[in-house]
C-alpha positions as CSV (number, residue, x, y, z in Angstrom):
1,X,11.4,-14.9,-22.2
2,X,14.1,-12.3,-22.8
3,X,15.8,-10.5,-19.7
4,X,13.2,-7.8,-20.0
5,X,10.2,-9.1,-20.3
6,X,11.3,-11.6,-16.9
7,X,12.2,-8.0,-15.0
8,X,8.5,-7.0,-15.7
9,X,6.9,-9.9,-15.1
10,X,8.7,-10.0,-11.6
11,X,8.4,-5.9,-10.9
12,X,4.5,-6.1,-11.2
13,X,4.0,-9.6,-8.9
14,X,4.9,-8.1,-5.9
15,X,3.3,-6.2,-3.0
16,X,5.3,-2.9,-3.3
17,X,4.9,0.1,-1.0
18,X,3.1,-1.8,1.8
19,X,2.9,-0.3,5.4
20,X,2.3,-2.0,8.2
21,X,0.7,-1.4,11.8
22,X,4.1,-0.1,12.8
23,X,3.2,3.5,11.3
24,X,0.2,4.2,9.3
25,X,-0.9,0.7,7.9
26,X,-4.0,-1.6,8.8
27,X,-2.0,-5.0,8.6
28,X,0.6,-6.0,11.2
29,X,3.8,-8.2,8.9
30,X,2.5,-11.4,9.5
31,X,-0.9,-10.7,7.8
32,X,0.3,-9.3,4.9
33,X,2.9,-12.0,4.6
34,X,0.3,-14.5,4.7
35,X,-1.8,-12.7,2.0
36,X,1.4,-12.5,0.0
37,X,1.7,-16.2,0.2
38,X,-2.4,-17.2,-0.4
39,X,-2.0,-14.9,-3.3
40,X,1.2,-16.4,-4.8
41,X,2.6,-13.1,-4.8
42,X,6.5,-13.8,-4.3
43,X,7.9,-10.8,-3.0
44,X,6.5,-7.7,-0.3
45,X,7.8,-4.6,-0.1
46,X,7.5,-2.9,3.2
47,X,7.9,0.9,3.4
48,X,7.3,2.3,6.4
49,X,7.6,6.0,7.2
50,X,9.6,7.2,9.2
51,X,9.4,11.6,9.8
52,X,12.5,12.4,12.4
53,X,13.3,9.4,13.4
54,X,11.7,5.7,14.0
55,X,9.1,5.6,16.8
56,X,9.7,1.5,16.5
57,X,13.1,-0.4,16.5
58,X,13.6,-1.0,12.9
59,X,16.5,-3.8,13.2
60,X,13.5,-5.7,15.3
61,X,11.5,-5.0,12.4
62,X,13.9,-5.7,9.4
63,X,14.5,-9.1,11.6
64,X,10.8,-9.9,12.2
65,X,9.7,-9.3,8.5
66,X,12.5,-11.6,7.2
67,X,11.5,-14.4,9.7
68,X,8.1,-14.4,9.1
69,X,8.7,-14.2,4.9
70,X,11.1,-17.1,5.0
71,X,8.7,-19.4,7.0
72,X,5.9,-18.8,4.5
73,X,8.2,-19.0,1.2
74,X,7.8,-15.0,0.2
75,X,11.1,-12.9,-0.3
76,X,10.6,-9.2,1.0
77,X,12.4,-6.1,0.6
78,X,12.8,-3.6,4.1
79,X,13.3,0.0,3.3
């Protein structure tokens, strides 16, 4: 498999442009992580929005969604 066809295989397995119950999503982290992992999808991509400023602590965030990934085998990308 050349180097792009492995670039967009990976781009289109993951959950991109998720949101989560710290803004305007239904799922909390840990549920979509686990979907993520049922589904053998092997990255998520939270993007949360954020207007003026955060109304949630974002390191706490960036920390929990990284914890949670790790333990079920998913990579995931914070923005």
């Amino acid at each position: 498999m050349s180097r792009p066809e492995a670039l967009d295989r990976y781009r289109w397995s993951g959950l991109w442009h998720v949101h989560t119950d710290c803004t305007d999503g239904a799922n909390t982290v840990r549920e979509l992580i686990e979907f993520a992992a049922e589904q053998a999808f092997p990255v998520v991509g939270f993007i949360e929005h954020i207007r003026r400023e955060a109304t949630y602590d974002f390191e706490a965030f960036y920390d929990r969604c990284h914890r949670i990934a790790a333990d079920h085998g998913v990579r995931c990308i914070v923005g």
